[in-house]
C-alpha positions as CSV (number, residue, x, y, z in Angstrom):
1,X,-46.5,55.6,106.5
2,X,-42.7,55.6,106.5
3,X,-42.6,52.7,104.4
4,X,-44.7,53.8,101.6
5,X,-42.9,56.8,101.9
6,X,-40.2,55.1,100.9
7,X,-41.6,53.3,98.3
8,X,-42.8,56.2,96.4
9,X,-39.5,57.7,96.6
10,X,-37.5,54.2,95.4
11,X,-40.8,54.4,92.5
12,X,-39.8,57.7,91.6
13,X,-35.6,57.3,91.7
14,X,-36.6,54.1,89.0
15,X,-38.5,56.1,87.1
16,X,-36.0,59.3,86.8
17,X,-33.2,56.2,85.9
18,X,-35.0,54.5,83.3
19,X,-36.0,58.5,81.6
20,X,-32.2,59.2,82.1
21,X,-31.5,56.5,79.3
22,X,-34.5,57.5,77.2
23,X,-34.8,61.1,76.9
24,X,-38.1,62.6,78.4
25,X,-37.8,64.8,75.6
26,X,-38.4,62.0,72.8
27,X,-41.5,60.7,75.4
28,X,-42.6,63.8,74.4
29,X,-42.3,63.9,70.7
30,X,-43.9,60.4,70.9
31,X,-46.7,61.4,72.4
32,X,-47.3,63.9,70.1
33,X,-47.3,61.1,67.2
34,X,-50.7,60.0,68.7
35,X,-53.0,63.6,69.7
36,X,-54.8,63.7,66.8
37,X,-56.9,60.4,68.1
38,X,-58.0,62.9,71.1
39,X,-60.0,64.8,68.8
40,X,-63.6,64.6,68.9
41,X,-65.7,61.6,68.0
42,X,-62.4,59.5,66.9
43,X,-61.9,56.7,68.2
44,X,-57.8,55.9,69.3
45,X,-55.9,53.2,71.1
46,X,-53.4,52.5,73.9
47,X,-50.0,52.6,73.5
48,X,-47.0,51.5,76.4
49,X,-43.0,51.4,76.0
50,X,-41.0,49.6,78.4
51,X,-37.4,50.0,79.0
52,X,-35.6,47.0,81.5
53,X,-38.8,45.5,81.7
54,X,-40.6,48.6,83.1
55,X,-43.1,50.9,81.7
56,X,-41.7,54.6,80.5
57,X,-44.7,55.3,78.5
58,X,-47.9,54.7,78.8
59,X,-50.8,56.5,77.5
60,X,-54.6,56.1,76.2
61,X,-56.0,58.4,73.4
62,X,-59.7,58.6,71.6
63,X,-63.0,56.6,72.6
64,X,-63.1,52.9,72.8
65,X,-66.6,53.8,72.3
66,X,-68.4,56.7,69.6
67,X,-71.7,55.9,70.7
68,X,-71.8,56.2,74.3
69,X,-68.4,59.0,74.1
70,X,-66.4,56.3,76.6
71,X,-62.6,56.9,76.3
72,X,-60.1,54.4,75.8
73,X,-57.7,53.7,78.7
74,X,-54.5,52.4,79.9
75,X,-56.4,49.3,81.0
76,X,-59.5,48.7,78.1
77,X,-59.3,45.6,76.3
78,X,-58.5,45.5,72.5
79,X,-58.6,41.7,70.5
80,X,-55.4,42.0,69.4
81,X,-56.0,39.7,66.3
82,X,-53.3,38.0,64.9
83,X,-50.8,38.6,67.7
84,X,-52.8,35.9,69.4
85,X,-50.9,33.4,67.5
86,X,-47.8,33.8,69.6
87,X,-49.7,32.4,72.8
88,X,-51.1,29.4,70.6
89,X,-47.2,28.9,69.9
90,X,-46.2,28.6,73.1
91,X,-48.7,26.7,74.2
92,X,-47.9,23.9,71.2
93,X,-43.9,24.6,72.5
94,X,-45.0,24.1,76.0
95,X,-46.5,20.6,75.7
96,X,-43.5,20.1,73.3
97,X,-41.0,21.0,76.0
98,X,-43.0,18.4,78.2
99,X,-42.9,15.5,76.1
100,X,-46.4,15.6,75.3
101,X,-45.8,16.0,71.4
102,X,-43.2,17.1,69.0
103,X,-43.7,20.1,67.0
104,X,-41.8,17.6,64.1
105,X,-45.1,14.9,64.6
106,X,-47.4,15.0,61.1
107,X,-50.8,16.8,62.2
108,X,-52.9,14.0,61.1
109,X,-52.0,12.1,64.4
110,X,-53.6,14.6,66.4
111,X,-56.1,15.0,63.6
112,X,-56.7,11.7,61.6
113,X,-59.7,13.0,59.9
114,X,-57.9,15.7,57.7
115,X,-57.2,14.6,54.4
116,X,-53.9,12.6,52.9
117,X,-52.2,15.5,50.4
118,X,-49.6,13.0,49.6
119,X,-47.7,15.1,51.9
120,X,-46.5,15.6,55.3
121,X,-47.5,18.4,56.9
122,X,-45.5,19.4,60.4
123,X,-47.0,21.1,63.3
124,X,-43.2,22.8,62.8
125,X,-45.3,23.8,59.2
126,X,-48.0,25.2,60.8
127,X,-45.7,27.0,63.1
128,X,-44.1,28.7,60.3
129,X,-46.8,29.3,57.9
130,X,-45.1,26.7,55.7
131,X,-47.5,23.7,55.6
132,X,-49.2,24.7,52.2
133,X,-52.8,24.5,53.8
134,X,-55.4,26.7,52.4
135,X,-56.4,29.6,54.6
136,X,-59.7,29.9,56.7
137,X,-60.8,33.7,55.1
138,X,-59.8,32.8,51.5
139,X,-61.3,29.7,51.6
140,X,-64.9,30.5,52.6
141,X,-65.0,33.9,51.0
142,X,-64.6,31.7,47.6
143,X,-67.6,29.4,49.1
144,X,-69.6,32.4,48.8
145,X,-69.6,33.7,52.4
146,X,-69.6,37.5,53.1
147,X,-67.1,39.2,55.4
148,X,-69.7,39.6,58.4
149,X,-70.5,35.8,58.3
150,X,-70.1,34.3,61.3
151,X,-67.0,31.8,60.9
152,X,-65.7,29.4,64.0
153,X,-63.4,26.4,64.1
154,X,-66.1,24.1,63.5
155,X,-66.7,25.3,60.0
156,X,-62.9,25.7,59.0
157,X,-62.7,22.1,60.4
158,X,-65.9,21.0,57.8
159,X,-64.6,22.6,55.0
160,X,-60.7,20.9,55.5
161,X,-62.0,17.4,55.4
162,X,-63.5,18.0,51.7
163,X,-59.9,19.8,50.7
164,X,-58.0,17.9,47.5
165,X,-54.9,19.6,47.3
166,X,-52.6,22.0,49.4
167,X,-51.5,25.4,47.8
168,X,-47.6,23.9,47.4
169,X,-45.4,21.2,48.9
170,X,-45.0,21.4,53.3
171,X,-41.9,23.6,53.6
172,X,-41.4,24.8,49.6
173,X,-42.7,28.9,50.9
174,X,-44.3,30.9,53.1
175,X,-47.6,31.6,53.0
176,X,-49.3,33.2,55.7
177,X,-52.5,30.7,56.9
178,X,-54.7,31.1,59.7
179,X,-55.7,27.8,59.4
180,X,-52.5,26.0,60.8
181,X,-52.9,27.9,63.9
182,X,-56.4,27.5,64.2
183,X,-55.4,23.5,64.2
184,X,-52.3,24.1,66.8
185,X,-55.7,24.7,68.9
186,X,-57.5,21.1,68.2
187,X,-54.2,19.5,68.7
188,X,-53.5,21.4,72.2
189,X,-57.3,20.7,73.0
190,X,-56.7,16.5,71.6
191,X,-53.3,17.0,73.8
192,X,-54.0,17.9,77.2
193,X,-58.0,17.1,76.9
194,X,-58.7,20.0,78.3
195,X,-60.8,23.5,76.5
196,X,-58.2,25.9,74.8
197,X,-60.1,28.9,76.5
198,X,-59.1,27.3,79.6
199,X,-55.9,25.9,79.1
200,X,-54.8,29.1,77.5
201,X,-55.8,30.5,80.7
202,X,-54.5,28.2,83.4
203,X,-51.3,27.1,81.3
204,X,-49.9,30.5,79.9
205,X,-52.0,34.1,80.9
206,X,-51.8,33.8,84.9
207,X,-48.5,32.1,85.3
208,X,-47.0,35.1,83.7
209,X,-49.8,37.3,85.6
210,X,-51.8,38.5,82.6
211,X,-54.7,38.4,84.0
212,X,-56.3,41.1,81.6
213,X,-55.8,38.7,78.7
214,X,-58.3,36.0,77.6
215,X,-59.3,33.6,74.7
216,X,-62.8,34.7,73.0
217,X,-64.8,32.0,71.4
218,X,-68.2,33.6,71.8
219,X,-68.4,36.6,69.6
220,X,-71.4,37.6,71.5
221,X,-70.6,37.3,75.1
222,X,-70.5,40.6,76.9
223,X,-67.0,41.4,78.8
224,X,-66.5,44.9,80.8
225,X,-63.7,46.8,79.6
226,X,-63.6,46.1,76.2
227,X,-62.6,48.5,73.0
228,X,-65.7,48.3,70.3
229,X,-63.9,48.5,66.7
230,X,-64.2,51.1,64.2
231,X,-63.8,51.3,60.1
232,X,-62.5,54.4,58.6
233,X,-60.6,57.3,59.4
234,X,-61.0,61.3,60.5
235,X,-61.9,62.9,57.2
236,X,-64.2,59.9,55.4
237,X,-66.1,59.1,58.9
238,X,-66.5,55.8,60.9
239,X,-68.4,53.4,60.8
240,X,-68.9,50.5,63.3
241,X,-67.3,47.5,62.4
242,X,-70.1,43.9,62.4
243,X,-68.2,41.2,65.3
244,X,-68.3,37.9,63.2
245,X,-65.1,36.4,65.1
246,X,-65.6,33.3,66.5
247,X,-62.5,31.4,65.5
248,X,-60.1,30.7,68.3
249,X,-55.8,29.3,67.7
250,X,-55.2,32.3,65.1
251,X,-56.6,35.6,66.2
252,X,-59.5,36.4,68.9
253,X,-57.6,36.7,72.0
254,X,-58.2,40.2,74.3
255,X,-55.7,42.1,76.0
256,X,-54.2,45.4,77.1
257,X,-51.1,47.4,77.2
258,X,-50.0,46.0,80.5
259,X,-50.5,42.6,79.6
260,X,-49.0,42.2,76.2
261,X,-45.4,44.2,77.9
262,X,-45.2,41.6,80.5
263,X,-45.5,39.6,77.4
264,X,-42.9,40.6,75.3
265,X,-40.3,41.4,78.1
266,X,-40.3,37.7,78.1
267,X,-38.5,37.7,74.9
268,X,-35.7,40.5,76.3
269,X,-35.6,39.2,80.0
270,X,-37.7,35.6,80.3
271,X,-39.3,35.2,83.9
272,X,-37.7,32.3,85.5
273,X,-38.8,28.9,84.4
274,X,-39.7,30.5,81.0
275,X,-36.3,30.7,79.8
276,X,-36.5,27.5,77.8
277,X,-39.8,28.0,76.3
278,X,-38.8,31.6,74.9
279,X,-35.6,30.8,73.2
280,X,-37.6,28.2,71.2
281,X,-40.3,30.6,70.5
282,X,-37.4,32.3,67.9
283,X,-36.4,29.1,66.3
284,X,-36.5,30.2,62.3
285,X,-35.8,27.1,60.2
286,X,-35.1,27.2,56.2
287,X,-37.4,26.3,53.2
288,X,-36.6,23.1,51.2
289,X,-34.4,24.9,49.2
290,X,-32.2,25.8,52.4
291,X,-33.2,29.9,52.2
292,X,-34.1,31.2,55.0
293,X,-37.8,32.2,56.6
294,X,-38.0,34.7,58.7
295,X,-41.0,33.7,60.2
296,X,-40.3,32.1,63.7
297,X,-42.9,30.4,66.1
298,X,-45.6,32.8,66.0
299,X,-43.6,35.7,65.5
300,X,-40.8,37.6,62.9
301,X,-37.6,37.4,64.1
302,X,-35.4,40.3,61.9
303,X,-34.3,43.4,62.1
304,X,-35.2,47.0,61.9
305,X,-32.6,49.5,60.7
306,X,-29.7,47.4,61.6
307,X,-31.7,46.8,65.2
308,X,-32.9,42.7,66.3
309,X,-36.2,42.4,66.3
310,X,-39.4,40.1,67.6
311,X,-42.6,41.3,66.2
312,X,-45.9,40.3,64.9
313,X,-49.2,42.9,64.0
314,X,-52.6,41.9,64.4
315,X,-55.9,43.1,62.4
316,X,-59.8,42.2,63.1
317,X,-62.2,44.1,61.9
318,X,-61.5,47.7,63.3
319,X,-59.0,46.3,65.7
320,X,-54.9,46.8,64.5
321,X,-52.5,45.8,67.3
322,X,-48.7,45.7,67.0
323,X,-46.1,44.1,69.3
324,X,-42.5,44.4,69.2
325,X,-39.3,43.6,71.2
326,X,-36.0,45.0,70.9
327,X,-33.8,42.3,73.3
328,X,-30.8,44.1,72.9
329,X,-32.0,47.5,73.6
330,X,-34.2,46.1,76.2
331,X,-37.2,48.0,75.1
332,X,-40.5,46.5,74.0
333,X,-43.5,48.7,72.4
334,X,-47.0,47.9,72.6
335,X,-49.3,49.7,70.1
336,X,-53.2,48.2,70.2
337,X,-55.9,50.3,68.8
338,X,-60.0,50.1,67.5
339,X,-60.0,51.9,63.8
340,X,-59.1,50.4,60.9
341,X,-56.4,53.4,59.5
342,X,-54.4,53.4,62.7
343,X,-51.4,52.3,60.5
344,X,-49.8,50.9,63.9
345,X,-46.7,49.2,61.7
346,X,-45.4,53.2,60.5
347,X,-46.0,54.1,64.4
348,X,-44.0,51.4,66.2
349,X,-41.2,52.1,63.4
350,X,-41.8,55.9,64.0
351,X,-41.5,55.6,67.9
352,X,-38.1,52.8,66.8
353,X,-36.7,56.1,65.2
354,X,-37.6,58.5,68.1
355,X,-35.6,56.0,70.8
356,X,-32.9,55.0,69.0
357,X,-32.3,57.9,66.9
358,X,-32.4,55.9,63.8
359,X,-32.2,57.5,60.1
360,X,-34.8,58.4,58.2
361,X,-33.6,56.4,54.8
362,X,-31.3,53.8,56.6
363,X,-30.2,51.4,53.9
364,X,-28.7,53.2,51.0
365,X,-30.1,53.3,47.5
366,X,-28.3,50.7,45.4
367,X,-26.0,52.4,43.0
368,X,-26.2,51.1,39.1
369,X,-24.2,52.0,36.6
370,X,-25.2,51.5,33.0
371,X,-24.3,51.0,29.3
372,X,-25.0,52.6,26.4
373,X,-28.0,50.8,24.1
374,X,-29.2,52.2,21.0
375,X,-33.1,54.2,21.8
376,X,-34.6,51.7,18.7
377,X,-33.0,48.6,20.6
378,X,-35.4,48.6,23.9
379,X,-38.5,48.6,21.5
380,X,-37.7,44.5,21.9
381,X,-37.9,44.0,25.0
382,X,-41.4,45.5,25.6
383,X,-44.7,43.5,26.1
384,X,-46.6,42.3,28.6
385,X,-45.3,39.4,31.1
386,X,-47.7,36.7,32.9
387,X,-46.4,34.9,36.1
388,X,-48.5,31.5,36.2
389,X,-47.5,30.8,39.6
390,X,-48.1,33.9,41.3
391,X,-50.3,35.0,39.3
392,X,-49.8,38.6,38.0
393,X,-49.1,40.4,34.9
394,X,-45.9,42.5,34.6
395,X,-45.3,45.1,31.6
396,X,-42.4,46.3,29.8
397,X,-42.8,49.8,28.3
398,X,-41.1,52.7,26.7
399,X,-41.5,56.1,28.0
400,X,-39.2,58.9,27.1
401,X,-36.5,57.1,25.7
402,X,-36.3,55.4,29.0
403,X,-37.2,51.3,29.7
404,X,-39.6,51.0,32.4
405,X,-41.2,48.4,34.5
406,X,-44.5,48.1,36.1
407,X,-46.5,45.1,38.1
408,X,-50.1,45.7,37.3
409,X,-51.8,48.7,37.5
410,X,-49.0,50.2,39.3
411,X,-46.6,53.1,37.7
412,X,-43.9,52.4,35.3
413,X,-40.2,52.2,37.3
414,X,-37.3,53.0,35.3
415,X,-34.9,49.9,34.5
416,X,-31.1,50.8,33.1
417,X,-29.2,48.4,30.8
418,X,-25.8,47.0,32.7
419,X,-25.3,44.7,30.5
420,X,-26.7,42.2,27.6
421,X,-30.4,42.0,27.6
422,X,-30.1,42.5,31.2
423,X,-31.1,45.5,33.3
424,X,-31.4,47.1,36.6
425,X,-33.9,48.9,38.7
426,X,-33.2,52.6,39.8
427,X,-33.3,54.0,42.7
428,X,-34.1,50.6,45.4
429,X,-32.0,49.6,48.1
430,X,-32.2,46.3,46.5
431,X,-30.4,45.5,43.7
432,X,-32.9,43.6,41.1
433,X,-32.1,42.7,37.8
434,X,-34.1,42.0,34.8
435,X,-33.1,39.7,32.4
436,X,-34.4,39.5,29.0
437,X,-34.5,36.0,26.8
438,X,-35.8,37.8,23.9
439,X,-35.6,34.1,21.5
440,X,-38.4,32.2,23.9
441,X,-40.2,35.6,25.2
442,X,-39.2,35.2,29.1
443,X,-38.8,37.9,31.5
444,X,-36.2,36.9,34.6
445,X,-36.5,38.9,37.8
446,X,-34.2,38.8,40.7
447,X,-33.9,40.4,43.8
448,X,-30.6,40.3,45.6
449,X,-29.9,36.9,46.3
450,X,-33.2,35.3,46.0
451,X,-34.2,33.0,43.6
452,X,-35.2,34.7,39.8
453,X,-38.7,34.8,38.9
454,X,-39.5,34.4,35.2
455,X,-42.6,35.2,33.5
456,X,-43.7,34.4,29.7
457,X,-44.7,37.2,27.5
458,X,-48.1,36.8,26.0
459,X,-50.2,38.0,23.5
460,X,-52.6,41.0,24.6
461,X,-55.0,41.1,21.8
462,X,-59.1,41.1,22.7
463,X,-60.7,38.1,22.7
464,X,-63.0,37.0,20.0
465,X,-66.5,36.0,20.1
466,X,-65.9,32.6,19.6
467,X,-63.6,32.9,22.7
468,X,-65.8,34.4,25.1
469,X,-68.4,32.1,24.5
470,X,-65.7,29.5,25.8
471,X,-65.8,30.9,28.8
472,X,-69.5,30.7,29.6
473,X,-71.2,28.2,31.9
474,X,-71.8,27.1,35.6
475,X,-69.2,25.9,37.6
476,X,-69.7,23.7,40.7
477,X,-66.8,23.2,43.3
478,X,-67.3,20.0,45.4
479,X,-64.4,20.9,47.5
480,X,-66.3,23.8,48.7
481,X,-69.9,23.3,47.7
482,X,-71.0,26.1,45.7
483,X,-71.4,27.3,42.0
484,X,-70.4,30.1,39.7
485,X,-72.1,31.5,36.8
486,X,-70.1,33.0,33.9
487,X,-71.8,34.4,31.2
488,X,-71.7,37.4,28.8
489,X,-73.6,40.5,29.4
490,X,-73.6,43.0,26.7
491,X,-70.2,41.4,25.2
492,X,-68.3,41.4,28.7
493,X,-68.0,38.6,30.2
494,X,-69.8,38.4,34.1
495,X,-69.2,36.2,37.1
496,X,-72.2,35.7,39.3
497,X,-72.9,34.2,42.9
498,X,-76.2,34.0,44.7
499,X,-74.9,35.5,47.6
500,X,-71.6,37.9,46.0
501,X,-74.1,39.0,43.3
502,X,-72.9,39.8,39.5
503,X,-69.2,41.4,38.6
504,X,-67.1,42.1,35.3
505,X,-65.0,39.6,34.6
506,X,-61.8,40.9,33.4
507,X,-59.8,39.0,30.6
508,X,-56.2,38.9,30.7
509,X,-55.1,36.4,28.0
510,X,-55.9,33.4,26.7
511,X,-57.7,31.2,29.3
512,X,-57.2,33.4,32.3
513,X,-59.3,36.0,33.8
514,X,-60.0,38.6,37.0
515,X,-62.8,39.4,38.4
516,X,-63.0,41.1,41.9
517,X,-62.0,39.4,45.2
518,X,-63.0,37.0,46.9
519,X,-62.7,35.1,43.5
520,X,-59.3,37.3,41.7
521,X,-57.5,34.7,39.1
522,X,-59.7,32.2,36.8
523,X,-57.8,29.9,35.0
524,X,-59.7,27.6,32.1
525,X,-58.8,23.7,31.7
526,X,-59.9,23.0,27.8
527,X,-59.8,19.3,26.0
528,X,-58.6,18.8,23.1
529,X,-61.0,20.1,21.0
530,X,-61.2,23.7,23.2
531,X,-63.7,23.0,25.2
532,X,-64.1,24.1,29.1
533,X,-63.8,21.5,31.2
534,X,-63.7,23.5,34.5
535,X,-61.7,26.2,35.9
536,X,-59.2,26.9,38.9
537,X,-59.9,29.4,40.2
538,X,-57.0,31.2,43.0
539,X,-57.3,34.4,45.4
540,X,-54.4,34.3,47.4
541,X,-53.9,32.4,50.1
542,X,-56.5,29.7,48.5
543,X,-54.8,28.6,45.3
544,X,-56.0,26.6,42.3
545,X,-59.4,25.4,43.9
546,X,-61.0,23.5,41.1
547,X,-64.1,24.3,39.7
548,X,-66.2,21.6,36.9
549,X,-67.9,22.6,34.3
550,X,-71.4,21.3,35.1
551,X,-73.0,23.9,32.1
């Protein structure tokens, strides 16, 4: 009795320490960020902040189920979605650390049945989002699967070995892809011989004595203690969110508060014999071009408000999970919730501003100062711009007597002369400049010290008859095995799938269109004599997948 006694009391003298350096009074205002989850029928999360590598907050709010009214708590289970790629990292920079690869060796000799790009991809790529592959959602929503489709490894794996090209060079830019870390799994599984699931398990979760966490490859299977995920919010209603997860390396792991805080400590305070394997999780390497990435091993490695940072967010479904680590205020924050308008980015920064009493607007606005230029002179300048690699259409306008700037359907931004057919945004805390060549109709945007952007200015009349009629006709994608129909409903042009139905096609100049996601930009390849040979067709992280004409 004495001796529990005394632990209770050594528990408690901790505990009053560790609030000492973080006011109980801004505990209390976080909590406070989080109540409205308690009200009825709302669904809510877990949150935990550690200070030293102990908990200082740690609460549950709302129901990790609506139908059976069962709250969420400190210990339920969330699948924290993408913040499972950090453990697939680690498990790659394990096996590294042992000899049993390099994260430098090409992929295709863990996996010589992928495709030759010409190119070499890196697991280092993979690591970084870097290795120009096309991404698993993009990729099979374009191949005419729905968003509750069951989707594994097995079917990204099929679809790969049919891919022609990669969506740029190995190293040129970062593009997020979940299918470089869904491979990091088949080459840890080629590596050690063993089941990810339980490789994951023996080689990462219990030697750091998570033993809440797990790998999910059956979308089905039943596991006590686990969040079910919600779309929606307070005021529209929710609605349960359809499980079609079954894709392991990139998202689909489970865990809870406790487990992911142990977790990230690792990256303030690594346990012993870790030490190693955490300093290489931050390794951030530059592009080709020798500018930097951000993106580290499976996490972000910047700052916040002037503060290091090691963060990554996760979102499934209804899940949204965020986890962040501050090493050198030695505080971590674990945010892991089951409805889709959580927002849990805007959270952990709120809770960031509560514990380290950061400003509200921390980096100042840029100041510009301008010239004079006659009101009849901007008329010159204005038009609409087309970025061909990115594709997206930027506009130059004038609105009371003022040049503005606007990227797609978003409102105009006012842009200043400062010099010679060059301006400057107002009011950012970047400074980015537009420059004008008003002789070959280009449009040069830079941000800080980044690389300019230029876009062409193009001609925004409507098509004629003659060139919508261009447009019509099936188009077959071998790379992906499915067809579109374009054809011309009541003079508009329409798109059609046998499983994404029929949707207007919009036309944005000559030879490129839009039509709603998963398909976005359509870009025509004509012959000489004008005629549609196929199409490309790009929605993000799946660029320029090539469609021929079979109609």
């Amino acid at each position: 009795m004495k001796k529990r006694f005394l632990l209770i009391t050594f528990t408690l003298l901790l505990t009053n320490y560790l609030f000492a350096q973080i006011d109980e009074s801004k505990l209390n205002k976080i909590d406070s960020i989080f109540l409205d989850w308690n009200t009825p029928n709302h669904p809510g999360g877990a949150v935990e902040i550690a200070y030293k590598g102990k908990p200082i907050f740690n609460s549950a709010y709302g129901l990790a189920s609506l139908e059976y009214l069962v709250p969420n708590t400190t210990g339920t289970r969330f699948n924290i979605a993408s913040v499972s790629k950090q453990f697939s990292a680690i498990g790659i920079v394990l096996l590294h650390l042992e000899g049993k690869l390099s994260v430098d060796d090409d992929i295709r000799k863990y996996m010589p049945e992928l495709p030759d790009f010409g190119e070499t991809i890196t697991i280092r790529h993979m690591l970084h989002h870097t290795s120009g592959l096309r991404s698993l959602h993009a990729m099979l929503g374009l191949a005419g699967w729905r968003g509750d489709d069951l989707r594994t490894n097995e079917d990204l794996d099929r679809f790969m070995l049919k891919q022609k090209e990669l969506n740029f060079k190995p190293g040129e830019e970062y593009l997020y892809c979940n299918t470089g870390f869904m491979f990091l799994a088949n080459i840890i599984e080629k590596v050690t011989g063993e089941n990810f699931v339980d490789w994951m398990q023996k080689s990462v979760f219990n030697p750091l004595g998570m033993l809440d966490t797990y790998v999910e490859d059956e979308y089905n299977r039943i596991v006590p203690n686990n969040a079910t995920s919600y779309d929606g919010s307070k005021k529209a209603g929710f609605k349960r969110e359809v499980e079609y997860w079954g894709y392991i390396g990139s998202g689909n792991m489970h865990s809870t508060t406790s487990d992911l805080t142990k977790w990230m400590n690792n990256f303030i305070t690594p346990q012993k014999g870790w030490e190693d394997a955490f300093k290489m999780m931050q390794t951030v390497d530059n592009f080709n071009n020798g500018k930097p990435n951000k993106y580290a091993f499976g996490v972000n490695v910047d700052k916040y408000k002037g503060v290091k940072m090691i963060q990554h967010g996760g979102s499934i479904g209804g899940f949204r999970s965020i986890a962040v680590a501050y090493p050198e205020k030695e505080v971590s924050i674990i945010i892991i919730t089951n409805f889709s308008t959580s927002g849990t980015s805007s959270l952990a920064q709120k809770i960031s501003d509560i514990l380290f009493d950061l400003p509200k607007n921390y980096e100042p606005i840029v100041q510009v100062k301008g010239i004079e230029i006659a009101n009849d002179e901007l008329a010159k300048y204005e038009g609409s711009y087309w970025n061909d690699k990115d594709n997206y259409v930027q506009k130059i306008f004038v609105e009371n007597d003022t040049l503005k700037y606007a990227r797609g359907n978003r409102s105009g931004q006012a842009i200043i002369p400062v010099a010679n057919d060059q301006f400057q945004l107002v009011g950012s805390t970047a400074k980015i400049t537009y420059t004008f060549d008003t002789k070959v109709g280009t449009l040069s945007v830079k941000v800080d010290d980044e690389e300019p952007v230029t876009s062409a200015k193009f001609d925004t009349a409507e098509p004629t008859a003659k060139e919508l009629q261009s447009y019509v006709g099936e188009f077959y994608s071998p790379e992906l095995e499915t067809s579109y129909w374009i054809s011309i409903v009541d003079n508009k042009l329409q798109i059609h799938h046998p499983r994404h139905g029929d949707s207007e096609v919009e036309y944005i100049k000559k030879d490129v269109l839009n039509a709603k996601y998963p398909i976005s930009i359509i870009k025509y390849k004509k012959d000489k004599r004008g005629r549609a040979t196929g199409i490309y067709i790009s929605n993000g992280r799946a660029r320029n997948v090539w469609f021929e004409k079979r109609s």
